[in-house]
TISETI-238129 format. One record per residue (C-alpha): residue number from 1; x, y, z. Coordinates in steps of 0.25 Angstrom, whole numbers, plus 2048, in hexadecimal, padded with zeros to 3 digits. Layout:
<bavexs>
{resi->NUM&x->X&y->Y&z->Z}
...
</bavexs>
This chain:
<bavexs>
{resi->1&x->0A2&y->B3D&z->5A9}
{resi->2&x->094&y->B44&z->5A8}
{resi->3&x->092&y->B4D&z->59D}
{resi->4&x->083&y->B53&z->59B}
{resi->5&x->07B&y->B58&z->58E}
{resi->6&x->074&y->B66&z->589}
{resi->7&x->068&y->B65&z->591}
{resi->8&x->06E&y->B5B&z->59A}
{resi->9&x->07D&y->B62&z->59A}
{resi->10&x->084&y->B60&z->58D}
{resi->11&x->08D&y->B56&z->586}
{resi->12&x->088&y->B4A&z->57D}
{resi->13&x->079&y->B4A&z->57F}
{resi->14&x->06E&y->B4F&z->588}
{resi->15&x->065&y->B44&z->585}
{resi->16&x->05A&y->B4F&z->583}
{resi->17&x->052&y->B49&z->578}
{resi->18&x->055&y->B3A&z->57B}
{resi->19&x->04B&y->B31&z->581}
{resi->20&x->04A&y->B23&z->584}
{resi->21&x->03C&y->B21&z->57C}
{resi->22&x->03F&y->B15&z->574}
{resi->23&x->03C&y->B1C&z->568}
{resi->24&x->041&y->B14&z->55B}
{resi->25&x->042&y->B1E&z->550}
{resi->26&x->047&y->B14&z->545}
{resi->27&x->048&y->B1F&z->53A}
{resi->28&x->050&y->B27&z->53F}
{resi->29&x->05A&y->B1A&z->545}
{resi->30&x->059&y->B15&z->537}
{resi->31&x->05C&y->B21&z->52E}
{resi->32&x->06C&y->B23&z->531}
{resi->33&x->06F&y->B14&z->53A}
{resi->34&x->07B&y->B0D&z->537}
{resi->35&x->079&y->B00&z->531}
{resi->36&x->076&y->AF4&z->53A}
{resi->37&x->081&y->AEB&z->536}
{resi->38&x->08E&y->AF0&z->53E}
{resi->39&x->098&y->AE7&z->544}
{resi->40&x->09F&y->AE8&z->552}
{resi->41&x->0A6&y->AF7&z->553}
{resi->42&x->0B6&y->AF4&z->554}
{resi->43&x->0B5&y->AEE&z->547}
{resi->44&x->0AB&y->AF8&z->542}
{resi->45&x->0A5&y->AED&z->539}
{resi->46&x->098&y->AEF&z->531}
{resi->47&x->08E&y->AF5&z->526}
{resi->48&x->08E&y->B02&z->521}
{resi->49&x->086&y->B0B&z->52A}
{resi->50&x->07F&y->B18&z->526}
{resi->51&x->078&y->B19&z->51A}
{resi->52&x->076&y->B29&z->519}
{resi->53&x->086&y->B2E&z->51A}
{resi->54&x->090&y->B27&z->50F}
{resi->55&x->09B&y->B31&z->514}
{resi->56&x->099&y->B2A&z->521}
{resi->57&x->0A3&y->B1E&z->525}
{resi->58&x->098&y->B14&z->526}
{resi->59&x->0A1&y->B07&z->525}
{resi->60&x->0A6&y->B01&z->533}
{resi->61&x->0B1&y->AFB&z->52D}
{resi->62&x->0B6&y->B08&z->52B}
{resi->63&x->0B8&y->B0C&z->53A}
{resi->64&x->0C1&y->B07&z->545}
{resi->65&x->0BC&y->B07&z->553}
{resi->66&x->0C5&y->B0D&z->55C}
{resi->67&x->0C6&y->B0D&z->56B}
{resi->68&x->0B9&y->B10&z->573}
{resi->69&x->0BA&y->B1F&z->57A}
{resi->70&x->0AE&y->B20&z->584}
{resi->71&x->09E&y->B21&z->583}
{resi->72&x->093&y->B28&z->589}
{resi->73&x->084&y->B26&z->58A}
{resi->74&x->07A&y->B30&z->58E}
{resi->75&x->070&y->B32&z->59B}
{resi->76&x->064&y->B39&z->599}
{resi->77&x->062&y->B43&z->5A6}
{resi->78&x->052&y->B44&z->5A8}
{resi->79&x->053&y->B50&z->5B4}
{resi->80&x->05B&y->B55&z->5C0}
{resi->81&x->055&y->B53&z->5CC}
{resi->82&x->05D&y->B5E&z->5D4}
{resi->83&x->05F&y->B69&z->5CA}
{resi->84&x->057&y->B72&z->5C3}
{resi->85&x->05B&y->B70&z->5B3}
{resi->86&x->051&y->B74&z->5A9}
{resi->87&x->05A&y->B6D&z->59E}
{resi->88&x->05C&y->B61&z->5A5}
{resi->89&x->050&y->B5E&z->5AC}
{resi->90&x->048&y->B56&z->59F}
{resi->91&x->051&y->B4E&z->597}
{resi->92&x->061&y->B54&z->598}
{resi->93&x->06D&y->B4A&z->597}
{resi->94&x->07A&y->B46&z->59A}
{resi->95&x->083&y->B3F&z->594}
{resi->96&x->08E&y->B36&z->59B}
{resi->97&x->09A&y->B33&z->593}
{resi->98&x->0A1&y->B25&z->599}
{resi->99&x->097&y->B23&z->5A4}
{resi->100&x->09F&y->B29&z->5B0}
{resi->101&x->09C&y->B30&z->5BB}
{resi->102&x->0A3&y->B39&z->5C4}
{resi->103&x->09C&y->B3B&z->5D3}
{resi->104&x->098&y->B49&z->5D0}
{resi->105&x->090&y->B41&z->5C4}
{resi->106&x->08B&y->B37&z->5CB}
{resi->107&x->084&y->B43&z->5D6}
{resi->108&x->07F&y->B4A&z->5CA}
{resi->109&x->078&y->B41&z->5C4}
{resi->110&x->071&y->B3D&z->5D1}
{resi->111&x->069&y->B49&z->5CF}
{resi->112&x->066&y->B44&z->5C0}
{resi->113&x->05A&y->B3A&z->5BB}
{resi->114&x->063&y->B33&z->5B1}
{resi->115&x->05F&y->B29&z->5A8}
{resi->116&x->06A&y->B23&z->59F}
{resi->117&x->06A&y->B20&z->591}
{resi->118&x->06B&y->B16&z->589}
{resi->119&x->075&y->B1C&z->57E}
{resi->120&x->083&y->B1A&z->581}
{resi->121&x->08F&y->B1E&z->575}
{resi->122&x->09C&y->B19&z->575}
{resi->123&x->0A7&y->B20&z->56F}
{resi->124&x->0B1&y->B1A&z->567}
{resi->125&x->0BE&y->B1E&z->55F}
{resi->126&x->0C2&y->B18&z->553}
{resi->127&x->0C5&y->B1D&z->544}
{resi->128&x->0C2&y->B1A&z->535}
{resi->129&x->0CC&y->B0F&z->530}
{resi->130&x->0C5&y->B10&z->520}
{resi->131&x->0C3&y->B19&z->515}
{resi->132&x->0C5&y->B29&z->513}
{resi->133&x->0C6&y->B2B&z->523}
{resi->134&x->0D0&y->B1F&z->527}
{resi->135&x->0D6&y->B23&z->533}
{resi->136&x->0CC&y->B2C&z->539}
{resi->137&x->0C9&y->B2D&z->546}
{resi->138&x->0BA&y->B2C&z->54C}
{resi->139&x->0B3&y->B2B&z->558}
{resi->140&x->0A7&y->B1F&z->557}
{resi->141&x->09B&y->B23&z->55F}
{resi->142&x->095&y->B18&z->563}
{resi->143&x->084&y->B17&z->564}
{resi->144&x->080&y->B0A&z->56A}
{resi->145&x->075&y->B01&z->563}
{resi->146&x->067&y->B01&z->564}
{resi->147&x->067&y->AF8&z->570}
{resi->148&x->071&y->AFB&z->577}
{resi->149&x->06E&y->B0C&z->575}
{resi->150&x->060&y->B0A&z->572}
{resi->151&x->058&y->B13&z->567}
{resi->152&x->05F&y->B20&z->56C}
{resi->153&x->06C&y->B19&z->568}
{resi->154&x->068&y->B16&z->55B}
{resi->155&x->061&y->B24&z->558}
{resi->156&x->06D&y->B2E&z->55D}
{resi->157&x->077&y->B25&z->554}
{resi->158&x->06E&y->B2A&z->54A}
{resi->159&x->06B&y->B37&z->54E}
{resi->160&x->07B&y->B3A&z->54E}
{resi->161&x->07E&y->B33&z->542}
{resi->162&x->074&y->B3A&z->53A}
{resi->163&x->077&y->B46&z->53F}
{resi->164&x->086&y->B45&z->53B}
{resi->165&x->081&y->B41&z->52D}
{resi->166&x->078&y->B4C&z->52B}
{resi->167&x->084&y->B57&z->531}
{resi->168&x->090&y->B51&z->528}
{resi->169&x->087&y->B4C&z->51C}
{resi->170&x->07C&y->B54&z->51A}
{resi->171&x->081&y->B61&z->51C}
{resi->172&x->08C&y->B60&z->513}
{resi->173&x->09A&y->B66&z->51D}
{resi->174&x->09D&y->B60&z->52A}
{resi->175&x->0A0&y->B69&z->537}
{resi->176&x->0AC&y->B67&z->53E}
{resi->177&x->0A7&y->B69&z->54B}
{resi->178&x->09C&y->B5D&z->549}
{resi->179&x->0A3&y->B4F&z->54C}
{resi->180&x->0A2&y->B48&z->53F}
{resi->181&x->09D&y->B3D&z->53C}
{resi->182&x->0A5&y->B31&z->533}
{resi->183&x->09B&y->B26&z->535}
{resi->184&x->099&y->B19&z->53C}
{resi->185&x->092&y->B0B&z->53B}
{resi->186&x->089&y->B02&z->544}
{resi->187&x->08D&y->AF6&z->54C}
{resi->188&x->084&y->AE8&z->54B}
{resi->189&x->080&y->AED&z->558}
{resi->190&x->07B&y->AFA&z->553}
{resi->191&x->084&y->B02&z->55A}
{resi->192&x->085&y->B0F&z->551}
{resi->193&x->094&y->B15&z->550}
{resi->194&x->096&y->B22&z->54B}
{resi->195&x->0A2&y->B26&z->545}
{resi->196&x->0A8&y->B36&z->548}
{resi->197&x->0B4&y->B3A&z->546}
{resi->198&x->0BE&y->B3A&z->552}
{resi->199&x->0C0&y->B4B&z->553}
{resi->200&x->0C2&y->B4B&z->562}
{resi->201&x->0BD&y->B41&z->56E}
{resi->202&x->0BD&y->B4B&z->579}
{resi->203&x->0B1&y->B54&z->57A}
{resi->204&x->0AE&y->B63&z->581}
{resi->205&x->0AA&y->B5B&z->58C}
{resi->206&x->0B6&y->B53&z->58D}
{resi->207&x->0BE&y->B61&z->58B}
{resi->208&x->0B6&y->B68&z->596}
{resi->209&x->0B8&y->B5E&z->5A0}
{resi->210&x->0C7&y->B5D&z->59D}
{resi->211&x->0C9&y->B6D&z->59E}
{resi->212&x->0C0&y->B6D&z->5AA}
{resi->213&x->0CC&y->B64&z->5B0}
{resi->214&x->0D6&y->B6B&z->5AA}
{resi->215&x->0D1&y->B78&z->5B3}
{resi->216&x->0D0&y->B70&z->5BF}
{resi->217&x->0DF&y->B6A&z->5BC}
{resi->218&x->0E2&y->B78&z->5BB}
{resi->219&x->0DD&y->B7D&z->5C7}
{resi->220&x->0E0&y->B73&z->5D0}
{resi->221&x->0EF&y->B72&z->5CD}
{resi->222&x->0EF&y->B80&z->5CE}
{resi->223&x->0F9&y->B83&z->5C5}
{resi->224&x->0FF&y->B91&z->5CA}
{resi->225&x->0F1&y->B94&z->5C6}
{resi->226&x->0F7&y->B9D&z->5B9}
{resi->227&x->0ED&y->BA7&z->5B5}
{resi->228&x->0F2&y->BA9&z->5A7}
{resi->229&x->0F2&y->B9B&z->5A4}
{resi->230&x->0E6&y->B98&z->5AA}
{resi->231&x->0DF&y->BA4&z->5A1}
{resi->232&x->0E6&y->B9E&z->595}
{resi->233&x->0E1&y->B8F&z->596}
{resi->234&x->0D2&y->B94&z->598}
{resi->235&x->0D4&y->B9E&z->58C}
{resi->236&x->0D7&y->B90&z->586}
{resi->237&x->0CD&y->B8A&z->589}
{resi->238&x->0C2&y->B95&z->587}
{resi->239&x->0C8&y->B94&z->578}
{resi->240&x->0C6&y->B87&z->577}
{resi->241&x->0B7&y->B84&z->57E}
{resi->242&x->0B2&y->B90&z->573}
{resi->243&x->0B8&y->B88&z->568}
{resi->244&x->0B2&y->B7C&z->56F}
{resi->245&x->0A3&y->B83&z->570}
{resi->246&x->0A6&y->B89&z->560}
{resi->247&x->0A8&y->B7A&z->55B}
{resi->248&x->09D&y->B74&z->562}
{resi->249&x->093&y->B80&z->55D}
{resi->250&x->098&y->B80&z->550}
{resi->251&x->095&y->B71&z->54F}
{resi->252&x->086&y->B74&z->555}
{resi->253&x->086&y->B80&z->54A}
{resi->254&x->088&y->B76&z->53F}
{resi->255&x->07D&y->B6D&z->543}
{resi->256&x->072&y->B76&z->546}
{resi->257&x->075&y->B7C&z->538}
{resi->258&x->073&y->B6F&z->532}
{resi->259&x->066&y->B6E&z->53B}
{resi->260&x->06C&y->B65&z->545}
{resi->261&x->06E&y->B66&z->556}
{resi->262&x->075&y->B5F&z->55E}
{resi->263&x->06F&y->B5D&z->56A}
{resi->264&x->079&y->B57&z->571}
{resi->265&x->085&y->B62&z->573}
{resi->266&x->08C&y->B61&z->57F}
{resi->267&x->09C&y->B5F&z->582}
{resi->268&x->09C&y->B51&z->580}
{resi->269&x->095&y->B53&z->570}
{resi->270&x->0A2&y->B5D&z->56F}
{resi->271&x->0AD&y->B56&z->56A}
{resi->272&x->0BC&y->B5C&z->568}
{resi->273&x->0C9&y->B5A&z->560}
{resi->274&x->0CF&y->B5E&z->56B}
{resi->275&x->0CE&y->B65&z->57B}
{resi->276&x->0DC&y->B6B&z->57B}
{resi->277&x->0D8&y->B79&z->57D}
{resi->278&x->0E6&y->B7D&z->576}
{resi->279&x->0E2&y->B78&z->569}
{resi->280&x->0D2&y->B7F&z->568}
{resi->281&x->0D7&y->B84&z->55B}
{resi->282&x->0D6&y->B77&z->555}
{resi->283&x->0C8&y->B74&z->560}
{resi->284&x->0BE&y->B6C&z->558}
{resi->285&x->0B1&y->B69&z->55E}
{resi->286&x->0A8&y->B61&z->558}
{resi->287&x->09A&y->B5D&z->55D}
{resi->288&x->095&y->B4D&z->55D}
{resi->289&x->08A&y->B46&z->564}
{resi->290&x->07F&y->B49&z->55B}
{resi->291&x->075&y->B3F&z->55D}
{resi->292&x->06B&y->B47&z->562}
{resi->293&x->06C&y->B52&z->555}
{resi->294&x->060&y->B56&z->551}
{resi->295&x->05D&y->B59&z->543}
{resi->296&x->054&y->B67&z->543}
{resi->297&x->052&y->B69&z->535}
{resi->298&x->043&y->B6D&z->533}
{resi->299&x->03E&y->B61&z->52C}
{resi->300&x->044&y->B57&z->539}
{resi->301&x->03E&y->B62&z->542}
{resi->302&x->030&y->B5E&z->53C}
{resi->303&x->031&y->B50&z->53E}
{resi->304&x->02F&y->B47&z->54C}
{resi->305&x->03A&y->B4A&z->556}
{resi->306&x->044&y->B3E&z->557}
{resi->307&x->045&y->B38&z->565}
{resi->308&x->054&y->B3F&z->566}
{resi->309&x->04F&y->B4D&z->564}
{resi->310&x->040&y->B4C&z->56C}
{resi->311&x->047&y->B53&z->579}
{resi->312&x->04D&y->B5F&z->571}
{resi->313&x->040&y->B61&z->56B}
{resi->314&x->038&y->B60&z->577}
{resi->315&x->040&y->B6A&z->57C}
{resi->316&x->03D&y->B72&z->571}
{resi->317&x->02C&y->B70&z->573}
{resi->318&x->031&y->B76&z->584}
{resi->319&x->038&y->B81&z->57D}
{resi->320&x->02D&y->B85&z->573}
{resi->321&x->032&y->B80&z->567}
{resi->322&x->028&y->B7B&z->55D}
{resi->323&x->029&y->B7E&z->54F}
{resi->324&x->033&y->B78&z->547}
{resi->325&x->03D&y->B84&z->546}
{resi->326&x->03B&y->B87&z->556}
{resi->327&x->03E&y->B78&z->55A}
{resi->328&x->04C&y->B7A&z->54F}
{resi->329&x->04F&y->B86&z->557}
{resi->330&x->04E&y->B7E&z->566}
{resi->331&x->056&y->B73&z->560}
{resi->332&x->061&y->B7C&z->55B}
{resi->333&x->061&y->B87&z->56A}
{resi->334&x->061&y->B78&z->570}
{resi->335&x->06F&y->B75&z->56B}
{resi->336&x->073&y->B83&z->56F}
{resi->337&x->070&y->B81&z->57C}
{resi->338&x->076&y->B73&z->57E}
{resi->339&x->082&y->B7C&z->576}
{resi->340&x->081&y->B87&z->582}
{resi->341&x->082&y->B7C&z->58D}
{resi->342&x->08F&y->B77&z->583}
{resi->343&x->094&y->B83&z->586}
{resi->344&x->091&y->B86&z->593}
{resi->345&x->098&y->B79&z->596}
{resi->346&x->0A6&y->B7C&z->58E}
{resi->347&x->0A5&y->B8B&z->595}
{resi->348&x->0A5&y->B85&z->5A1}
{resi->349&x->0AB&y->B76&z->5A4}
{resi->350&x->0B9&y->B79&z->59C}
{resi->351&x->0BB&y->B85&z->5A4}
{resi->352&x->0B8&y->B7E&z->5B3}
{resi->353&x->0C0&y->B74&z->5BB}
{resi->354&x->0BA&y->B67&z->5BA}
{resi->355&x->0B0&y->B63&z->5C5}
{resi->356&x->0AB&y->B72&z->5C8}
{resi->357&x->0A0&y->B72&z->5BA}
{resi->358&x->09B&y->B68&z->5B4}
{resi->359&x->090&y->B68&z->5A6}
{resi->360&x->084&y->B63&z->5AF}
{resi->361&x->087&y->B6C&z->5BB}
{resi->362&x->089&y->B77&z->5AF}
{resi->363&x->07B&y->B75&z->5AB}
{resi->364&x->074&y->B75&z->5B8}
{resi->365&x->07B&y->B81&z->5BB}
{resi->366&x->077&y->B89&z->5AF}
{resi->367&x->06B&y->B82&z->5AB}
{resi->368&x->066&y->B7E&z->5BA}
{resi->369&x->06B&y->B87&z->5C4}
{resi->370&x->06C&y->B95&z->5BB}
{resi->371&x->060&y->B91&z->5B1}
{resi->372&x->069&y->B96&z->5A5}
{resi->373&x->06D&y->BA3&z->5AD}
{resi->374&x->07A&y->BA5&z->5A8}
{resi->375&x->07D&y->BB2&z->5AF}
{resi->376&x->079&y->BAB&z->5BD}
{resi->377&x->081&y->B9F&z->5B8}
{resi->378&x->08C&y->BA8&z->5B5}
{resi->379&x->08D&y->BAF&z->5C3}
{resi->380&x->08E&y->BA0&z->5CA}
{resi->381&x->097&y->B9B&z->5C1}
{resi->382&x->0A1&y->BA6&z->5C4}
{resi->383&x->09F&y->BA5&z->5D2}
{resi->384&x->0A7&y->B98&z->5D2}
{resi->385&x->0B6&y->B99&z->5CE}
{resi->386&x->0B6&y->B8B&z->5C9}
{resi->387&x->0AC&y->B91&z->5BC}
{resi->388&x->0B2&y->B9E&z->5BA}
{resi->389&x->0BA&y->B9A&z->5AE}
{resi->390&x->0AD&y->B97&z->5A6}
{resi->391&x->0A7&y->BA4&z->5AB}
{resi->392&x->0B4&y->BAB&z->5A7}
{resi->393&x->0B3&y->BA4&z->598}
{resi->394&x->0A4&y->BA7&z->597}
{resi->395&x->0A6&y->BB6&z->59C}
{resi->396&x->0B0&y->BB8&z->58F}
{resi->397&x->0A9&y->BC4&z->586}
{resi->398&x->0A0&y->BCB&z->590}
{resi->399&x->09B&y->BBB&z->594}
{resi->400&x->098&y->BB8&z->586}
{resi->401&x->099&y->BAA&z->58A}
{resi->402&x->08E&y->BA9&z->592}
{resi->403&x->086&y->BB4&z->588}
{resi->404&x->087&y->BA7&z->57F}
{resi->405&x->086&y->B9C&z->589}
{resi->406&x->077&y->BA5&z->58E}
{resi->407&x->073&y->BA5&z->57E}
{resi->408&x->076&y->B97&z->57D}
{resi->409&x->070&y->B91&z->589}
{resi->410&x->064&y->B9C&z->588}
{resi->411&x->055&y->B96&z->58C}
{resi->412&x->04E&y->B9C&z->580}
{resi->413&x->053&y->B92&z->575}
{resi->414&x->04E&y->B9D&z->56A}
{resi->415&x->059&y->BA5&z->572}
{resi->416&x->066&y->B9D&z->56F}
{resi->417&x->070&y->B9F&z->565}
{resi->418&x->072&y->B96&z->559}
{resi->419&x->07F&y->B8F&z->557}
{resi->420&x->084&y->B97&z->54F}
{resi->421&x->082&y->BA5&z->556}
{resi->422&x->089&y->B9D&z->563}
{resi->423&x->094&y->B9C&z->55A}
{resi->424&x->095&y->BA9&z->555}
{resi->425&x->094&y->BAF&z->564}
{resi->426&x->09F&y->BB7&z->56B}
{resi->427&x->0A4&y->BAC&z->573}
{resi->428&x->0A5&y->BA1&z->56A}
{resi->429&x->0AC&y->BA8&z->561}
{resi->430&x->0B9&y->BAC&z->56C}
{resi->431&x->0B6&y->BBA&z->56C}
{resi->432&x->0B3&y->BBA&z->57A}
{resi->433&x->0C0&y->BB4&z->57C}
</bavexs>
């Protein structure tokens, strides 16, 4: 299953600001690594790991490794040969989550100069069996060891580690729509495992797929084709993609406050308690993948970019951002971006049978083919029954969701809103409903 990134179409990460330079920056590997004398994973043996956080679990002894749930790596997608994308065509991404290809993959990506990573994160499940939190359930991300993953391993294990610290440590409260973070240890290996706490294993991407069945299932059994309970379901699930997109904005509200972004939000970083839409009431979302988070407090602004960050802030110098609180505002409106093509995504894929949309060919039509025209976009979309659901959910309020989806995804990133006007706007709160 394909999924893509921000400026390559969504979940997990673009790759954006990742580059193959062989650049060791040892300080920064240094500051929040584990300790380099851990044992073999299952039996979790070894030191103490960090030296920063003493309300972390940092002993391996104190975690049971529990069965392996799936992995994914990343590709870095350097340009499209057949299409016109601006937001591809210099560094976009894709992530692919348990290396397997459909055909319609396979002809996509023929028009793709791809080059793979070396990254690859397994996911375990497994849960605290000492201290306060016996019994806990986690999930173990699993970074692989310097030769194995190479130096970009080692620096987004600590990239997402220190961030996790800084947001649950530093700033005194934790957000419950941020995954949270309980600890880890590192293997003799140097495997790095981070521990967080099992909240949920599907994402917004999982749920979108499996509602974009769900449609097709629908449709294809044809079930008398009740009009009242047809209405009722997508009510539903409206409902729950707003509480989704609340959660997931709220989470990337909490961090630019505490002069954090993301840099990585797509379906995939979304995770979910649960995807039954008949329980959104008790709808969690919470955001993970933060190993590409940028720190934009002034003082790291003034200092040499990390090789994480250098694509975000060569965008910024093609944008025409310079000084310091210029460059802080890029970073922030480039969130809300990657947020507004979240959003596109759960307006659309949830509410479409399966097969007829999918994130990339989203993005190429909105990006590529429309250049960001959301009216034209508009008019194509509705001319193809197989769409006209997201239409119908974007036209609620006098198409108020395509008045947030234009300020979201706007060119001019002096003109896009801040997190927390997104969430105070008319469709986000269910007034349109």
């Amino acid at each position: 299953m394909i999924i893509t990134s921000s400026s390559g179409f969504f979940p997990g990460r673009s790759l954006r600001g990742l580059r193959r330079s062989g650049i060791r920056h040892a300080s920064m590997q240094r500051s929040v690594r584990f300790l380099r004398n851990g044992g073999k994973p299952p039996a979790a043996a070894g030191r103490r790991i960090l030296r920063a956080r003493s309300s972390l679990i940092t002993n391996p002894e104190d975690f049971e490794v529990g069965r392996f749930i799936g992995s994914y790596g990343f590709m870095n997608v350097t340009s499209f040969s057949s299409f016109n994308l601006r937001g591809l065509s210099s560094g976009g991404g894709l992530e692919e989550l348990d290396v397997r290809y459909s055909p319609e993959d396979i002809e996509r990506l023929k028009v793709q100069d791809v080059g793979e990573g070396q990254v690859k994160i397994r996911l375990y499940e497994g849960r605290i069996v000492q201290g306060p939190l016996r019994g806990t359930r986690i999930i173990f991300k699993v970074y692989p060891g310097l030769r194995a993953g190479g130096v970009e391993a080692d620096m987004m294990a600590a990239n997402e580690l220190n961030c996790h610290a800084f947001l649950q440590g530093e700033t005194g409260r934790i957000c419950q729509n941020i995954q949270i973070f309980l600890g880890g240890f590192e293997t003799k290996t140097g495997e790095q495992w981070l521990a967080f706490r099992n909240d949920g294993i599907y994402s917004a991407a999982d749920y979108a797929k499996i509602m974009g069945e769900d449609v097709l299932k629908y449709r294809t059994e044809q079930r008398s084709w009740n009009p009242f309970d047809w209405e009722q379901k997508m009510t539903r699930r409206r409902k729950f993609v707003i509480k989704l997109l609340n959660g997931a904005m709220g989470g990337l509200a909490y961090m630019h406050s505490n002069e954090r972004l993301h840099q990585s939000l797509g379906p995939a970083s979304v995770v979910l308690n649960t995807i039954m839409e008949k329980d959104a009431d008790y709808l969690v979302p919470r955001l993970r993948d933060l190993a590409f988070s940028v720190d934009i407090r002034y003082s790291s602004l003034d200092t040499s970019p990390g090789v994480l960050s250098e694509g975000l802030w060569r965008r910024a110098s093609a944008a025409g951002a310079f000084t310091l609180l210029e460059k802080r505002a890029f970073g922030i409106a480039d969130d809300i971006f990657e947020a507004g093509l979240l959003f596109l995504y759960l307006t659309f894929l949830p509410f479409c049978e399966s097969g007829a949309m999918d994130g990339l060919s989203l993005q190429r039509l909105f990006e590529g083919t429309f250049q960001l025209d959301l009216e034209a976009a508009r008019e194509y979309c509705l001319a193809d029954d197989r769409l006209r659901e997201a239409v119908k959910f974007l036209d609620l309020g006098n198409r108020a969701g395509w008045e947030l989806l234009q300020s979201m995804l706007n060119p001019d990133y002096r003109q896009r809103p801040i997190a927390e006007a997104v969430l105070s706007h008319r469709f986000m709160t269910g007034a349109a409903l």
